[in-house]
C-alpha positions in Angstrom: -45.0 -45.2 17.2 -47.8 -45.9 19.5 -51.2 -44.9 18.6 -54.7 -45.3 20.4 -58.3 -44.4 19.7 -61.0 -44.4 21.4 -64.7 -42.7 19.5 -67.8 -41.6 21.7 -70.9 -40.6 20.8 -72.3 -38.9 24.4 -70.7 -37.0 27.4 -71.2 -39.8 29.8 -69.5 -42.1 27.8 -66.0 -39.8 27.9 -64.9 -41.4 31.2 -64.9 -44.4 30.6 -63.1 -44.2 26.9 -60.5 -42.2 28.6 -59.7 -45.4 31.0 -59.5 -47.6 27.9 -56.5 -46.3 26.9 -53.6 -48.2 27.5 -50.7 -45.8 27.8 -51.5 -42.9 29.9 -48.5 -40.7 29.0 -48.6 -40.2 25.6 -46.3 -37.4 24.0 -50.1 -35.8 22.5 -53.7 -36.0 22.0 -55.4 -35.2 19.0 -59.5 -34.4 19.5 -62.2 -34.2 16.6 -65.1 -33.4 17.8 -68.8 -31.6 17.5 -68.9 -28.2 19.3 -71.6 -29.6 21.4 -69.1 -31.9 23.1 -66.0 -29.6 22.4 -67.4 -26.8 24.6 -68.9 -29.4 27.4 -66.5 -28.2 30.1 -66.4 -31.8 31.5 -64.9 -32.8 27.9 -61.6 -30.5 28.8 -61.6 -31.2 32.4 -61.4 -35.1 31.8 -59.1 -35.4 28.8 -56.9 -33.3 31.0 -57.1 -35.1 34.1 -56.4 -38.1 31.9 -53.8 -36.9 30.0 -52.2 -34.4 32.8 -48.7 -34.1 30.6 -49.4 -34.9 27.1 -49.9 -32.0 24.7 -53.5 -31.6 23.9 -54.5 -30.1 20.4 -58.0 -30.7 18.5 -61.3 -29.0 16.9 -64.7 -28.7 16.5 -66.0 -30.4 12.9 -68.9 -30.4 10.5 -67.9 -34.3 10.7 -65.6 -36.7 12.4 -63.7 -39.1 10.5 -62.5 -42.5 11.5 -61.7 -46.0 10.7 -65.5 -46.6 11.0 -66.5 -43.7 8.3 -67.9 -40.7 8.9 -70.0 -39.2 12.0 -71.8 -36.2 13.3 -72.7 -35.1 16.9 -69.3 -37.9 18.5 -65.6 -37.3 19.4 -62.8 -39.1 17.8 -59.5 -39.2 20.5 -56.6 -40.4 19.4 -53.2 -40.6 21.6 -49.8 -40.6 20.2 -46.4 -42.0 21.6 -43.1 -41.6 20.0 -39.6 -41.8 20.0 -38.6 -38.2 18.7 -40.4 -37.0 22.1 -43.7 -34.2 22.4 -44.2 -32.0 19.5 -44.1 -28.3 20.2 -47.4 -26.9 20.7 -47.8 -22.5 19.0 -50.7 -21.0 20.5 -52.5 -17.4 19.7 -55.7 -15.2 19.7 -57.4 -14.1 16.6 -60.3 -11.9 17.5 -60.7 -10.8 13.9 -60.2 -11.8 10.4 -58.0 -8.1 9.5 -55.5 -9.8 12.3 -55.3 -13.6 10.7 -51.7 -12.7 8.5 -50.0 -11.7 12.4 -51.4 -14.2 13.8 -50.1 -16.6 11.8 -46.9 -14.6 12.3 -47.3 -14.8 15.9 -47.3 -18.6 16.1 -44.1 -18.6 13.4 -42.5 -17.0 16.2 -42.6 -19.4 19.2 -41.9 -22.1 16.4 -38.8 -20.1 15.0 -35.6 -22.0 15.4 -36.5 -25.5 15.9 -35.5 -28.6 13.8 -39.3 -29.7 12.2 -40.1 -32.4 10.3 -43.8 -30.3 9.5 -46.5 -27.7 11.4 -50.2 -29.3 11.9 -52.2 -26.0 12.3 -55.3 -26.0 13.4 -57.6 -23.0 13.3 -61.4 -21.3 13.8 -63.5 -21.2 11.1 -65.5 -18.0 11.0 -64.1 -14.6 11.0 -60.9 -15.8 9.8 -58.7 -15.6 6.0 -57.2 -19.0 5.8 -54.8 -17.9 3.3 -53.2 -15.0 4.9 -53.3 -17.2 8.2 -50.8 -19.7 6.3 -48.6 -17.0 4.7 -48.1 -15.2 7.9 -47.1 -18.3 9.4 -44.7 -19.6 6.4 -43.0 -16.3 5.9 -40.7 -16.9 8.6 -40.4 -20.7 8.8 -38.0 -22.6 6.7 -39.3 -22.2 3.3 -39.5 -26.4 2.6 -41.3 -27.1 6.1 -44.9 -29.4 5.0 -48.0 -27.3 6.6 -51.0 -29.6 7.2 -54.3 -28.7 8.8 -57.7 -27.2 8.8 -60.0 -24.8 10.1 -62.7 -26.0 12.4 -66.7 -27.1 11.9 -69.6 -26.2 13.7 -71.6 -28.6 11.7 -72.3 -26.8 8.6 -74.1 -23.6 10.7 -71.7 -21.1 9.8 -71.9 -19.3 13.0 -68.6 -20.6 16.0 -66.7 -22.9 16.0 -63.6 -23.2 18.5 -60.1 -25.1 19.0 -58.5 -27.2 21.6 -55.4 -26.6 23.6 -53.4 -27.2 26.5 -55.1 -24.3 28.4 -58.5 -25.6 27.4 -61.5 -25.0 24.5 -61.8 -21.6 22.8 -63.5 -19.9 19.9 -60.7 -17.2 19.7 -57.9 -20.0 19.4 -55.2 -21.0 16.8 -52.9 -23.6 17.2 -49.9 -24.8 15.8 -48.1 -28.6 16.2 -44.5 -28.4 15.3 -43.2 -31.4 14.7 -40.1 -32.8 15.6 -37.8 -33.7 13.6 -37.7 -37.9 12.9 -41.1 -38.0 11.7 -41.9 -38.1 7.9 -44.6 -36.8 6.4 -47.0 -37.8 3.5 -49.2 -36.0 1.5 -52.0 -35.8 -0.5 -54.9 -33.2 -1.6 -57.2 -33.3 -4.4 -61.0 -32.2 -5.5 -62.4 -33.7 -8.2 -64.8 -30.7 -8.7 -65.4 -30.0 -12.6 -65.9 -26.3 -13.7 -69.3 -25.1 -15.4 -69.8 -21.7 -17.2 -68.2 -18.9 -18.2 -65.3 -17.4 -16.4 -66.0 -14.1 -14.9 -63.2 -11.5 -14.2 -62.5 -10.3 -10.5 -63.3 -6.4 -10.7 -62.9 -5.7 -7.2 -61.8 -7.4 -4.1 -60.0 -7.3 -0.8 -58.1 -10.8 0.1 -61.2 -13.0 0.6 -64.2 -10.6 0.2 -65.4 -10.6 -3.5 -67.6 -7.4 -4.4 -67.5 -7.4 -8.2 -67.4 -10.0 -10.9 -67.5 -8.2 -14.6 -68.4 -4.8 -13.1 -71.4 -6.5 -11.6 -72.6 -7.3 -7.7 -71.2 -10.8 -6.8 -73.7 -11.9 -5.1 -76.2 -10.4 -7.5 -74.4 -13.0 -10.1 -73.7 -15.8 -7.9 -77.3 -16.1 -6.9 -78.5 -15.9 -10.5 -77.0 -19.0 -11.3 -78.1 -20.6 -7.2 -81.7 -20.3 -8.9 -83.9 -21.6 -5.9 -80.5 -22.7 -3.8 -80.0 -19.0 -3.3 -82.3 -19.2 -0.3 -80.2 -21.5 1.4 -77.2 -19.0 1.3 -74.4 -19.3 2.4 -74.8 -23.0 3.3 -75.8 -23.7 -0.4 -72.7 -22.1 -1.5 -70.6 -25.2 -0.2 -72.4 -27.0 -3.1 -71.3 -24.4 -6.0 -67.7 -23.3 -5.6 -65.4 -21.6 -7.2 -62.8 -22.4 -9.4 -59.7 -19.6 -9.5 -57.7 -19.3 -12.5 -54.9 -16.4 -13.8 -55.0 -13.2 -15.7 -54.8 -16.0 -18.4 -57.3 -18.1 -17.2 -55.0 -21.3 -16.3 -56.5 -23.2 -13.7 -54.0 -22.7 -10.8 -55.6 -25.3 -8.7 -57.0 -23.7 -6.0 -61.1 -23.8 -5.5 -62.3 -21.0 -3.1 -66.1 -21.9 -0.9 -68.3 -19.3 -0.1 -68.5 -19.1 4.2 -71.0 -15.9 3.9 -72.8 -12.8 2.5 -73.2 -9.9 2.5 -76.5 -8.3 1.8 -75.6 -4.9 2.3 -72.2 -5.0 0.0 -73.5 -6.9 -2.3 -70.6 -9.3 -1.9 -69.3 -13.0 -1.0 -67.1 -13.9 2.1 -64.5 -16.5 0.8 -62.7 -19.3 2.6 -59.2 -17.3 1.4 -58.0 -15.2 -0.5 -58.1 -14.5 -4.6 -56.5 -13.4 -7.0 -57.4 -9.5 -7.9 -56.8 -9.6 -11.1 -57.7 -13.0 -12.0 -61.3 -15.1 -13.2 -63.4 -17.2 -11.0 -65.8 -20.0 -12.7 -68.6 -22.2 -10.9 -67.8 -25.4 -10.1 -70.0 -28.7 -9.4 -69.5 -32.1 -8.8 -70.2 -35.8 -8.7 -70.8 -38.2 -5.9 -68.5 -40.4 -7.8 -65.7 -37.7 -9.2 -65.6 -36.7 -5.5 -65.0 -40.5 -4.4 -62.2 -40.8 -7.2 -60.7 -37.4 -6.0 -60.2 -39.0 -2.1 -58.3 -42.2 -3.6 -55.9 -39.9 -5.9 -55.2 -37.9 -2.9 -54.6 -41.0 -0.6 -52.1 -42.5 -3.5 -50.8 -39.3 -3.7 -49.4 -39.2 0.2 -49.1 -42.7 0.2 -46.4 -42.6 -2.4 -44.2 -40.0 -0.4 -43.6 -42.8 1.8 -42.0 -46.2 1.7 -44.8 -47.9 3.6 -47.7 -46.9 5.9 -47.7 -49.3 8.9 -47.6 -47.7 12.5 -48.8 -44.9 10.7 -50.9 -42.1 12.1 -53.3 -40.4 8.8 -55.0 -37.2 9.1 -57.8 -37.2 6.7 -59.5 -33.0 6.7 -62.5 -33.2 4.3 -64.5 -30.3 3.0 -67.9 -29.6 4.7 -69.5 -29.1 1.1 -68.6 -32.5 0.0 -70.4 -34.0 2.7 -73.0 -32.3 1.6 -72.4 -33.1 -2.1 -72.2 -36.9 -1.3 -75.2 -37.3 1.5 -75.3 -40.7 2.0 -72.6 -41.8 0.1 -70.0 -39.8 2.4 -68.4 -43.2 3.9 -67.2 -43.6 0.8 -64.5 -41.5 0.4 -63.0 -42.5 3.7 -63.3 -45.5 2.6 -61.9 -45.2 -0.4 -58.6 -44.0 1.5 -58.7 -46.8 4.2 -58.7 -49.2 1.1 -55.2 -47.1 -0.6 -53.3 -47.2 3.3 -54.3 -50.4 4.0 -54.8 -51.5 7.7 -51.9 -50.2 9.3 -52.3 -46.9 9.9 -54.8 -45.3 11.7 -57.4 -42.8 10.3 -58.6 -39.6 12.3 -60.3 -36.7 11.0 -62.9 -34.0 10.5 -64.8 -32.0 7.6 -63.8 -28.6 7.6 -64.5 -24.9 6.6 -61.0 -25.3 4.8 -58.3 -27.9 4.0 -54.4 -27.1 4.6 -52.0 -29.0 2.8 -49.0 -28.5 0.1 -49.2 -29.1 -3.2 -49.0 -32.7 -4.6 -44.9 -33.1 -5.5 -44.9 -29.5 -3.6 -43.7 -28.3 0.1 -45.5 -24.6 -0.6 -48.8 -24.8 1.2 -52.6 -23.5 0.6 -55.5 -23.2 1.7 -57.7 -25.4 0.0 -61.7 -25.5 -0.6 -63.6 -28.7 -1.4 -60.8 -31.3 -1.2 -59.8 -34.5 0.7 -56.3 -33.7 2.2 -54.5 -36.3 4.0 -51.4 -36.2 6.2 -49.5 -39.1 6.9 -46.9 -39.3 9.7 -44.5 -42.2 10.5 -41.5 -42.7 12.7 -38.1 -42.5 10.2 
């Protein structure tokens, strides 16, 4: 397994990353990237020409993850050569969130009836339902197949964000990777978000809009407890998730971030779905407990395998723990550089929402506010 990486910080500097890199056939090409340099039309036009066979899949970010730590406004490129070949690249339009279950049935389709080792997916982040996204695409592939991914970042605005392909940069965009079989897969996902307050019961919903908590307006409630963060809505709302739990209220370990609101309705636009007959608490978290949560997830995949050399990891990081951590945000990448050790190498983005299985798991979810990581190595 041959992997390159080059990382840039301007337009002008694309050209001559692109000649850096010594294999010019790679099977694919994986691009992280802001929007600013994702929707450049030179950006396409020169990884292409580079790269005229290899297949070409990426996002935009709220963050770009390397080696190096963590950066905003830069690409991270990273080329892949194998033995097991090109991975089969799923492609489709979601023009609105009501379509995101077929769409993810669409893409199931062109993958249907090939020998996998796991689907990278890779979709927008606004005006989309992660979780019916996933199921629509897992209903019809085979049941134990690993799902990894996220949806894209437009830097924490909240307003497009778009996904790359062979046939170039769009908002409208999903894409799946199937990949072949020969390649195993590690992986690891974890929070380390701690809840606060009561838990409130879900009194009406539809998949990921929340209207009611306790016969009350959402929103009404959720801002209550924002204070003077509720001005900052809905970015603020990366900083206060929530937590879901059953008609029981068991923690099923799934956290759900606020992506908008609705004035009007009175309601909250959530990453994914939630349960409709189930509780929802606040959440909040640590610099440190966020830190810890990375290296659990990193052990976590790094103890599916026997060893992580020549080893490609895909680190997808929740937009609102940047935002938690500030500062302090390099150290939860490199807190899992430190678990891997030095040979594999690291891409990645923050996100609107992490896709992953369960730890010890094969079913997938959508995740809010965790470090997932995806490792792949040549059997």
């Amino acid at each position: 397994m041959q992997i390159e990486q080059q990382h840039i910080r301007t337009i002008n500097d694309l050209h001559a990353a692109l000649n850096r890199f010594a294999n010019p056939n790679p099977d694919w090409v994986l691009v992280f990237a802001s929007i600013a340099l994702l929707e450049n039309p030179v950006f396409y036009a020169q990884l292409r020409q580079a790269f005229p066979a290899a297949v070409l899949a990426g996002c935009s970010t709220a963050g770009e993850i390397s080696a190096h730590g963590v950066d905003d406004d830069t690409a991270v490129i990273t080329t892949v050569s194998w033995n097991v070949g090109q991975p089969y690249l799923a492609s489709t339009q979601l023009l609105e969130m009501e379509d995101s279950a077929a769409a993810g049935e669409r893409l199931a389709s062109q993958l249907a009836d090939l020998e996998l080792s796991a689907v990278l997916l890779l979709g927008q982040g606004v005006n989309i339902n992660g979780s019916a996204l996933i199921e629509g695409l897992a209903r019809h592939l085979t049941p134990d197949l690993p799902i990894i991914g996220g949806l894209a970042g437009d830097g924490g605005e909240f307003k497009k964000t778009c996904v790359l392909n062979n046939d170039g940069v769009s908002q409208h965009t999903i894409v799946a990777l199937g990949l072949p079989k020969g390649i195993l897969v590690g992986h690891g996902s974890f929070g380390g978000w701690k809840p606060f307050g009561p838990a409130r019961k879900v009194t009406r919903s539809a998949g990921n809009v929340l209207y009611e908590l306790d016969g009350e307006s959402a929103l009404d409630i959720y801002k209550r407890y924002l204070g003077d963060y509720a001005a900052q809505l809905p970015a603020s709302g990366l900083l206060f998730p929530f937590e879901m739990l059953g008609q029981d209220h068991s923690a099923i370990g799934l956290v759900r971030t606020i992506l908008g609101v609705d004035e009007t309705a009175g309601s909250l636009i959530l990453a994914g779905d939630i349960l409709p007959d189930g509780y929802l608490r606040l959440m909040h978290a640590s610099n440190d407990a966020l830190i810890e949560g990375a290296e659990v997830a990193a052990n976590a995949a790094h103890d599916m395998l026997s060893r992580c050399d020549h080893a490609l990891a895909i680190l997808v990081s929740c937009v609102g723990r940047k935002l938690v951590m500030g500062g302090r945000v390099d150290e939860e990448v490199e807190a899992v550089a430190d678990v891997l050790g030095q040979g594999a190498t690291i891409t990645g983005f923050y996100s609107y929402g992490e896709i992953s299985p369960f730890v010890k798991s094969t079913e997938c979810k959508l995740h809010n506010q965790t470090m997932t990581i995806s490792i792949l190595r040549e059997v």
